[in-house]
TORDO-341080 format. One line per field, with one value per atom (N, C-alpha, C): residue number from 1; y, x negated, z negated; atom name. Coordinates in steps of 0.1 Angstrom, whole numbers, plus 5000, padded with zeros to 4 digits. Each point is the difference from the previous one (the first is absolute). Layout:
! residues N
i	NUM,...
c2	Y,...
c1	X,...
c3	Z,...
at	CA,...
***
This chain:
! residues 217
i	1,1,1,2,2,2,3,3,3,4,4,4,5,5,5,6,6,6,7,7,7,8,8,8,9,9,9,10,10,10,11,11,11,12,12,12,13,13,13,14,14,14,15,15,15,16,16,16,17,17,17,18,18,18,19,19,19,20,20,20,21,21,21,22,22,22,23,23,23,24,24,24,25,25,25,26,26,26,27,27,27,28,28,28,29,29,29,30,30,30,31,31,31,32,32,32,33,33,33,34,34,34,35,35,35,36,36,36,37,37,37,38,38,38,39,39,39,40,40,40,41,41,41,42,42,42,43,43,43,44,44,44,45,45,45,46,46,46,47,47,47,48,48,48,49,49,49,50,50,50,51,51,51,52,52,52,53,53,53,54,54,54,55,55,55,56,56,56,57,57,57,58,58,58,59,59,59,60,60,60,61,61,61,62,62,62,63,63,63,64,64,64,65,65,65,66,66,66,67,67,67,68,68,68,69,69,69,70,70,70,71,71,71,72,72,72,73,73,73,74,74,74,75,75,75,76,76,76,77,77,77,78,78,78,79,79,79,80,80,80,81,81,81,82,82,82,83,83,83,84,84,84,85,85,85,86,86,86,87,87,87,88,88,88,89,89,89,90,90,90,91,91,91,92,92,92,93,93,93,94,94,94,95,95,95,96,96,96,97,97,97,98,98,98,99,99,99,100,100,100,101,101,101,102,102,102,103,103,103,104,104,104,105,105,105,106,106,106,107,107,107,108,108,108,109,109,109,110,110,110,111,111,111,112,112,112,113,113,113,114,114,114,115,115,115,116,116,116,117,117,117,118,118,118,119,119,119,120,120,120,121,121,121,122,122,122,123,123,123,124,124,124,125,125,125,126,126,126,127,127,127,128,128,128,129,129,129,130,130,130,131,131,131,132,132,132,133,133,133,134,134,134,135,135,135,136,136,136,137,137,137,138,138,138,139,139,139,140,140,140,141,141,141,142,142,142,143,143,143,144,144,144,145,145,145,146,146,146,147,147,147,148,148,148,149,149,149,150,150,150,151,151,151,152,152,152,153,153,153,154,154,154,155,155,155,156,156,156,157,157,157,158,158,158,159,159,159,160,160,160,161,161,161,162,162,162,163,163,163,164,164,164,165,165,165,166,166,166,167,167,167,168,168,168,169,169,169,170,170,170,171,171,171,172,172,172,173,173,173,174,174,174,175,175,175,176,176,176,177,177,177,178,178,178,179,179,179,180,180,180,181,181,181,182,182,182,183,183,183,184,184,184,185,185,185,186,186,186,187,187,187,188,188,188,189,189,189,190,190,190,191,191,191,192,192,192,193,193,193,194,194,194,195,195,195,196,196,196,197,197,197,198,198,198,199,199,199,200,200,200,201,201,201,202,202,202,203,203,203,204,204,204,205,205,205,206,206,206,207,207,207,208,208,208,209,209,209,210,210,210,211,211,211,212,212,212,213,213,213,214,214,214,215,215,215,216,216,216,217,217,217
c2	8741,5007,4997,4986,5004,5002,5001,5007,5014,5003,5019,5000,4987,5002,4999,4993,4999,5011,5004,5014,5010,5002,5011,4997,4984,4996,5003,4997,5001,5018,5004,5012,5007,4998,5005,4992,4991,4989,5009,4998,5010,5013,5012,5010,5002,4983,4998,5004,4998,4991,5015,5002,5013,5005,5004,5004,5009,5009,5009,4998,4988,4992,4991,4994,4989,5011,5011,5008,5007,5005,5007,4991,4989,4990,4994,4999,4996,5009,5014,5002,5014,5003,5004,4993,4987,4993,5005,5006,5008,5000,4996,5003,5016,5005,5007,5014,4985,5007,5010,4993,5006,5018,5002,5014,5008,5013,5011,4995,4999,5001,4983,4991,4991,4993,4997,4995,4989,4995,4993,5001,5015,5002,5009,5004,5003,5011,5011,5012,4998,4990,4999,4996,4982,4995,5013,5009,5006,5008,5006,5005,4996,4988,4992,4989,4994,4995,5003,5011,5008,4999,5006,5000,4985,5000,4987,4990,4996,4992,5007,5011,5004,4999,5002,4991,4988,4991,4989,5002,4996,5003,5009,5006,5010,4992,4993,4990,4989,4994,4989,5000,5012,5005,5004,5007,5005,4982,4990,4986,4993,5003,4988,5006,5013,5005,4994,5002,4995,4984,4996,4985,4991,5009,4995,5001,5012,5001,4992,4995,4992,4987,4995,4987,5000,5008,5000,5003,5004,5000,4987,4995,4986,4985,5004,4995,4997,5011,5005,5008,4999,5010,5005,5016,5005,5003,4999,5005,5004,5020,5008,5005,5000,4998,4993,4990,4989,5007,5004,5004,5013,5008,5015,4996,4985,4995,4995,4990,4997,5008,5016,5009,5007,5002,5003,4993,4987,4989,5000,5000,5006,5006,5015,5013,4998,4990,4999,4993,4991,4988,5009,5009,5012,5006,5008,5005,4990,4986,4995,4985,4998,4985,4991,4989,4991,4993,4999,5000,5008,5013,5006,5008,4992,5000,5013,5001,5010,5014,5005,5010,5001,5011,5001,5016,5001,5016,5007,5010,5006,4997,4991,4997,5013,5004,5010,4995,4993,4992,4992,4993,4986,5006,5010,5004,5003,5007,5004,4992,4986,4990,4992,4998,4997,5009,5012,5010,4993,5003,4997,4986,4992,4987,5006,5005,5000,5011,5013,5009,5010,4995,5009,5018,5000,5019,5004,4996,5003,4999,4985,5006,5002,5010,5006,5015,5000,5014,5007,4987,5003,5004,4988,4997,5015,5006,5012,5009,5002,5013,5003,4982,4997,5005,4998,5001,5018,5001,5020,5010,4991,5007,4995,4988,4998,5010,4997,5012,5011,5007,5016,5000,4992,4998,4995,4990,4992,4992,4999,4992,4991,4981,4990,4998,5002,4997,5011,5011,5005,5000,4997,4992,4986,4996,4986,4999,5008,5003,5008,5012,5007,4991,4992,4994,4986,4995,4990,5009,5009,5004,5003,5008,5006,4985,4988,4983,5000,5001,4999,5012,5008,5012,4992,4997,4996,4987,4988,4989,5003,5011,5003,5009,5004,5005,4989,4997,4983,4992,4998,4992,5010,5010,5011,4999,5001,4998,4984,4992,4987,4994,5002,4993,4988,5002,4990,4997,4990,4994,5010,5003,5001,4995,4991,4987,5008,5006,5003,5014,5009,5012,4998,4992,4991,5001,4991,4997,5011,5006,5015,5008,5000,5013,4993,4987,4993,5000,4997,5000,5019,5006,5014,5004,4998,5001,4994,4984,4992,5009,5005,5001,5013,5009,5014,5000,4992,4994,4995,4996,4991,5010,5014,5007,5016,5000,5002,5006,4992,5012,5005,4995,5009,5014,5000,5012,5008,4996,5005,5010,4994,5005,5011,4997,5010,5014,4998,5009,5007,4999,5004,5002,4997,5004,4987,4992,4989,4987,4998,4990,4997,4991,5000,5005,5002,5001,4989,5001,4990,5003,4988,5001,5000,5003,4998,4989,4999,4981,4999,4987,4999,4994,5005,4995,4986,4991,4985,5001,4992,5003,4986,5008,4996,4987,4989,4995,4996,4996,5005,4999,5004,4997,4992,4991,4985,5004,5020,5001,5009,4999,5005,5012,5009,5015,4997,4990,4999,4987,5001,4988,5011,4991,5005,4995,5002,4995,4989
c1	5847,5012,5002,4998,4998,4995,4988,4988,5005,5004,5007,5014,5007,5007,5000,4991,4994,4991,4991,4991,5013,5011,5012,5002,5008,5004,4995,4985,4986,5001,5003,5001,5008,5018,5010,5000,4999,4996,4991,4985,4987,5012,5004,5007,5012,5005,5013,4996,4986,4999,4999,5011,5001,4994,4991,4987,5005,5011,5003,5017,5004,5010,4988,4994,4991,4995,4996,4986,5011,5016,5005,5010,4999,5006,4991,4984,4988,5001,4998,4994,5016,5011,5013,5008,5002,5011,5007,5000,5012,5000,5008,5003,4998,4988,5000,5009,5012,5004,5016,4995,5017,4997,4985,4995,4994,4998,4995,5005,4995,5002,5006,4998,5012,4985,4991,4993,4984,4994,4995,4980,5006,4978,4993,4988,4995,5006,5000,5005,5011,5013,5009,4993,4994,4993,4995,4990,4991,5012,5008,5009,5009,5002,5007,4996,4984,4993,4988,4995,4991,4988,4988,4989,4994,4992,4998,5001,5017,5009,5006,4997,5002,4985,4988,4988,5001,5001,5003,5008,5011,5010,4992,4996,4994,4987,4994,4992,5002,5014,5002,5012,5001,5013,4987,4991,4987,4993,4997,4995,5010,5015,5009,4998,5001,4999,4984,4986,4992,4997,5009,4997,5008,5011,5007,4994,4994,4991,4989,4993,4987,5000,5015,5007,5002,5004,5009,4984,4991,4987,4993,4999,4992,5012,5014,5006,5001,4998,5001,4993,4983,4995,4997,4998,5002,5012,5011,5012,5007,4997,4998,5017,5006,5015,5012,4993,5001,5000,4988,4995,5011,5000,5009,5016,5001,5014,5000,4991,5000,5000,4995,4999,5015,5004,5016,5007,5002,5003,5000,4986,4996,5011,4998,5005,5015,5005,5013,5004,4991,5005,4993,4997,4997,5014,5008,5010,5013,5004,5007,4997,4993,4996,5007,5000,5008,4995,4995,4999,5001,5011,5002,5016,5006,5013,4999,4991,4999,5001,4998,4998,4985,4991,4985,4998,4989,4995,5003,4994,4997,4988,4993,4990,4986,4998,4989,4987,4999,4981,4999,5014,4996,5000,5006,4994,4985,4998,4985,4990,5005,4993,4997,5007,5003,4990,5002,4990,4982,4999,4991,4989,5009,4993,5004,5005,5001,4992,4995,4997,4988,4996,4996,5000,4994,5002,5013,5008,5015,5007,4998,5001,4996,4988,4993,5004,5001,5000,5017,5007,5013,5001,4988,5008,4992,4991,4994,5012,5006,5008,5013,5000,5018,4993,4986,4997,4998,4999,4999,5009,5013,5014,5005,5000,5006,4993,4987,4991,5008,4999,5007,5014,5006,5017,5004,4993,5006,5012,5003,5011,4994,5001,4996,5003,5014,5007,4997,5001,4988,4988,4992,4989,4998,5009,5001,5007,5007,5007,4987,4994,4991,4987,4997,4986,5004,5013,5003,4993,5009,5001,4987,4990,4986,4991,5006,4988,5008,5012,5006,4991,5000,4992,4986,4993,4988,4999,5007,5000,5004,5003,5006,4987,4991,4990,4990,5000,4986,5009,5010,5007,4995,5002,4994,4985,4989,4989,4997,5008,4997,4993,5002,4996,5009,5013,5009,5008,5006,5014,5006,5008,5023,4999,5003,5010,4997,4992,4994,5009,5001,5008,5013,5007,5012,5003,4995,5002,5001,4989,4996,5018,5001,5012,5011,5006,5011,5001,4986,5002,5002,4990,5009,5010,5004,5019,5010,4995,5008,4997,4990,4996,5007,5004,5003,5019,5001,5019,5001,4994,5003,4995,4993,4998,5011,5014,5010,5007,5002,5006,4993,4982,4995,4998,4998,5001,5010,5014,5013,4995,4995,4993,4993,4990,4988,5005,5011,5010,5006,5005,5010,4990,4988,4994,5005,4999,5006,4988,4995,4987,4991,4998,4987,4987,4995,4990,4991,4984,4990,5001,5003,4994,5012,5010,5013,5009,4995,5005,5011,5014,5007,5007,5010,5002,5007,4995,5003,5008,5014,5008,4993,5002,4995,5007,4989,5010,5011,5012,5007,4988,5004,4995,5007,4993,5009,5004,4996,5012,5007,5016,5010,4999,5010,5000,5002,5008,5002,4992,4990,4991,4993,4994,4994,4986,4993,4985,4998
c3	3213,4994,4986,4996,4990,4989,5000,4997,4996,5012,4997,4988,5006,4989,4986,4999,4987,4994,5007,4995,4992,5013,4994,4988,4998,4988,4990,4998,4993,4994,5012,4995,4995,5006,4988,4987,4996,4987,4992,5009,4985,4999,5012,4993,4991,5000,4990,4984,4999,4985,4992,4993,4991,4990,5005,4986,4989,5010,4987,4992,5006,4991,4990,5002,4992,4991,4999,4998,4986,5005,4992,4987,5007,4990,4987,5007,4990,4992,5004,4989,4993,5004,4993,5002,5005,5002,5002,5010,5012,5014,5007,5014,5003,5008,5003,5008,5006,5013,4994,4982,4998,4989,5008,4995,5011,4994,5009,5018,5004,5019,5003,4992,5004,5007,5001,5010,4990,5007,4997,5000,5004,5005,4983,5007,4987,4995,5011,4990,4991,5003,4988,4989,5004,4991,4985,5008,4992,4992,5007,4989,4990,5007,4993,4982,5005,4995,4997,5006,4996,5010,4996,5012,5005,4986,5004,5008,5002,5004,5015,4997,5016,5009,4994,5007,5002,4993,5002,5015,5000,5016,5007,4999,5008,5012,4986,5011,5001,4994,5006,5017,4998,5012,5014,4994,5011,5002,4994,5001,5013,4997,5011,5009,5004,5017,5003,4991,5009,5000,4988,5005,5011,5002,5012,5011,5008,5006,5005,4987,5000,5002,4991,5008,5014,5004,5020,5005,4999,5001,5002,4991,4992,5013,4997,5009,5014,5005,5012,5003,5000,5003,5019,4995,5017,5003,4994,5004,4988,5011,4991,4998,5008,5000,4989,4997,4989,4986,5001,4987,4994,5010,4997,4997,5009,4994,4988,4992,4991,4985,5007,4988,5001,5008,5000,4993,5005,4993,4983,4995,4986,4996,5007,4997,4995,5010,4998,4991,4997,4987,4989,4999,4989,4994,5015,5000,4995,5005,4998,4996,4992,4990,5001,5010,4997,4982,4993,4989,4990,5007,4987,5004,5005,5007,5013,5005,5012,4995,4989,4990,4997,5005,5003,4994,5011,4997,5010,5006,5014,5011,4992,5008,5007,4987,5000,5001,4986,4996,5014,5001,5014,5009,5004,5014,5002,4991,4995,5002,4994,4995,5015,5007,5011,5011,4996,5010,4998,4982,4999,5009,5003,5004,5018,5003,5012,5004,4995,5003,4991,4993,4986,4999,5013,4999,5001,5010,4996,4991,4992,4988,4987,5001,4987,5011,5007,4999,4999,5008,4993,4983,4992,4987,4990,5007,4997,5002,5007,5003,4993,4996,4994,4985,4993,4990,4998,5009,4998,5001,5007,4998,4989,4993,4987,4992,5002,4990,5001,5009,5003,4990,5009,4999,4987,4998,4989,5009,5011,5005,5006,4991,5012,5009,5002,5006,5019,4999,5006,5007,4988,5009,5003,4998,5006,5016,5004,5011,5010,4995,5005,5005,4988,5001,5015,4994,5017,5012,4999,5011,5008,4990,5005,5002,4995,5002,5013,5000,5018,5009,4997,5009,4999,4993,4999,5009,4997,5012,5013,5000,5017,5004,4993,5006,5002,4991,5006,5009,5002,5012,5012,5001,5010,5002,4989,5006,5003,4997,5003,4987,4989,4990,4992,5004,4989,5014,4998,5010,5002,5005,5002,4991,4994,4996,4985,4993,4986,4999,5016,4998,4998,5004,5003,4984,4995,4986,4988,5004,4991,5003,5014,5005,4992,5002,4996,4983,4997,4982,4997,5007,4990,5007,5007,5006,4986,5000,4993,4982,4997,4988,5000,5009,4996,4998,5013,4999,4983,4999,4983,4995,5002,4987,5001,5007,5006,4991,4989,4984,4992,4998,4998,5005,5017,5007,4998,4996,4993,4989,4989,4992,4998,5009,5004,5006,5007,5007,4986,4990,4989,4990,5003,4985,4987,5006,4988,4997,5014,4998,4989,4990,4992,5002,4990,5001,4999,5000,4997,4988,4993,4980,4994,5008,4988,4997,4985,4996,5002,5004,4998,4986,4990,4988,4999,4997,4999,4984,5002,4990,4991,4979,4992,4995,4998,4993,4990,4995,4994,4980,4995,4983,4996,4991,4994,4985,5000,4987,5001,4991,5002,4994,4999,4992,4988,5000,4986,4992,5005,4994,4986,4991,4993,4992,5004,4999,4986
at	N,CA,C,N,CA,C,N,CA,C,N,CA,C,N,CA,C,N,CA,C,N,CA,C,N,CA,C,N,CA,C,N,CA,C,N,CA,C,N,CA,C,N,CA,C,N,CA,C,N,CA,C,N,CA,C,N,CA,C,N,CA,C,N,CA,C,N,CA,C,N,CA,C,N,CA,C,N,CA,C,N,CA,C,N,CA,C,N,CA,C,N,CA,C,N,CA,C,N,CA,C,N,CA,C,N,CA,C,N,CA,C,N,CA,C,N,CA,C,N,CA,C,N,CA,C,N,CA,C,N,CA,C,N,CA,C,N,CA,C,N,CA,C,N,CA,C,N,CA,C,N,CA,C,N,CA,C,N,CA,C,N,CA,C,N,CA,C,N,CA,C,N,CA,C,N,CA,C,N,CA,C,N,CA,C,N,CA,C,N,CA,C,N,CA,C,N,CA,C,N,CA,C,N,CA,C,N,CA,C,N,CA,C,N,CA,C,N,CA,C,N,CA,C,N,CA,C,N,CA,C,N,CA,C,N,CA,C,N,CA,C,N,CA,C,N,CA,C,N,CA,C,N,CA,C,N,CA,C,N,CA,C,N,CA,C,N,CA,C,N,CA,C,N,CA,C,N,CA,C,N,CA,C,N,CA,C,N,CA,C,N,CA,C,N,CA,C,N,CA,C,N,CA,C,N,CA,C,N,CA,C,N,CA,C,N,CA,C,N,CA,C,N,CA,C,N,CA,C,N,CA,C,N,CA,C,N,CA,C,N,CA,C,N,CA,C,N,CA,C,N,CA,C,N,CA,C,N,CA,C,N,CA,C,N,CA,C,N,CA,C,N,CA,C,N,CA,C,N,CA,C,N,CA,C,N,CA,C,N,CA,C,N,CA,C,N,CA,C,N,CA,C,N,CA,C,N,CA,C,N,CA,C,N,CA,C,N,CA,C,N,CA,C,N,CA,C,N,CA,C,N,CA,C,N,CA,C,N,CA,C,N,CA,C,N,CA,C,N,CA,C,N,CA,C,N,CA,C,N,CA,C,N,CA,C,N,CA,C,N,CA,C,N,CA,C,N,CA,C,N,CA,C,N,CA,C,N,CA,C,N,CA,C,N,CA,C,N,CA,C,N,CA,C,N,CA,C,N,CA,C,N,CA,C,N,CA,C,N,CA,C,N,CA,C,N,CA,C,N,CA,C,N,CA,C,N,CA,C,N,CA,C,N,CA,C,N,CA,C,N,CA,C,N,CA,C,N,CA,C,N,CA,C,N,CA,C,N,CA,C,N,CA,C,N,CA,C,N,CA,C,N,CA,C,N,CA,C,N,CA,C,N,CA,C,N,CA,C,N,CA,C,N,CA,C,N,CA,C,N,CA,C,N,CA,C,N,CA,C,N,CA,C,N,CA,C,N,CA,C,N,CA,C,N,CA,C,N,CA,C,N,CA,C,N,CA,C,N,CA,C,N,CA,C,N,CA,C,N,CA,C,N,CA,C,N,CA,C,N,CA,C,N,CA,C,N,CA,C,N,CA,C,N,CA,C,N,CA,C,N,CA,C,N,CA,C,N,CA,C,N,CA,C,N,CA,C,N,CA,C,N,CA,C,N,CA,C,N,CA,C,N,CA,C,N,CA,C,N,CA,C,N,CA,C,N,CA,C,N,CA,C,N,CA,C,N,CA,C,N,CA,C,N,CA,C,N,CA,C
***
């Protein structure tokens, strides 16, 4: 027991560590979360701080879901149950950081990241689909909800022919439940025609000039 408890811990902890608070402070010294969508994953990042800096998070948010995983693995191997908690776990210390006052993302890359070590076709073929509706759409937000859902369709078919656990569909169903509930005002959005698009920067206020109007060269 606790062995298990520790893999969990292991796992909300790596998902605490905020790549795209760290990522947006290096390089604009800014808190991400007090721009665009309020949140801490890449897509803000990238708009916020630009491309670059939203790859960065991008694969350091896709890195904690599968290193959680590979730990509860390495820890506890054979129990495959473990493992799908540990990546929840992740997911959640993504969503709410105890290192970054419980103020996170939505937990898109990590769930992902998470799939990846537990499943890889579910999710690359999830991460294919979510990549072809943003294409279409231009709304991440979108295919980030769509592409869960089709890596959940996808693990519930190899649980069926007997290729992956339960315990792997379990995880897949609960993270895009949990990932679509948190993407809730976006869907608001998407509803009204108000949602972002992919590519549109948010304006980071200037700062102030150290000369007056009435200065004179």
């Amino acid at each position: 027991m606790l062995l298990v408890a520790l893999v969990i811990v292991l796992g909300y902890l790596i998902g605490s560590i905020p790549f795209g608070l760290i990522v947006g402070r290096l390089f604009k010294g800014v808190d991400v979360r007090k721009y665009g969508s309020g949140k801490t994953g890449a897509t803000n990042v990238m708009r916020t701080a630009g491309v670059l800096p939203g790859i960065l998070v991008l694969v350091g948010d896709i890195g904690k879901g599968a290193i959680a995983v590979l730990l509860a693995k390495a820890i506890l191997p054979e129990n495959e149950p473990i493992a799908g908690a540990a990546a929840l776990a992740c997911m959640s210390g993504h969503n709410w950081p105890v290192f970054a006052r419980f103020r996170g993302g939505r937990g898109v890359t990590t769930y992902f990241g998470g799939l990846v070590a537990l499943s890889w076709m579910g999710a690359i073929i999830g991460g294919v689909v979510t990549v072809a509706v943003i294409a279409f759409t231009r709304y991440v937000s979108l295919g980030s909800m769509v592409g869960s859902l089709v890596s959940a369709g996808v693990i519930a078919f190899l649980v069926v022919r007997g290729n992956v656990p339960l315990a792997f569909l379990i995880y897949a169903a609960m993270g895009a439940v949990l990932l679509i509930v948190l993407h809730r005002d976006n869907i608001g959005r998407l509803a009204s025609g108000k949602e972002r698009k992919f590519g549109q920067r948010v304006e980071l206020p200037q700062p102030p000039s150290n000369t007056s109007e009435g200065s004179h060269a």
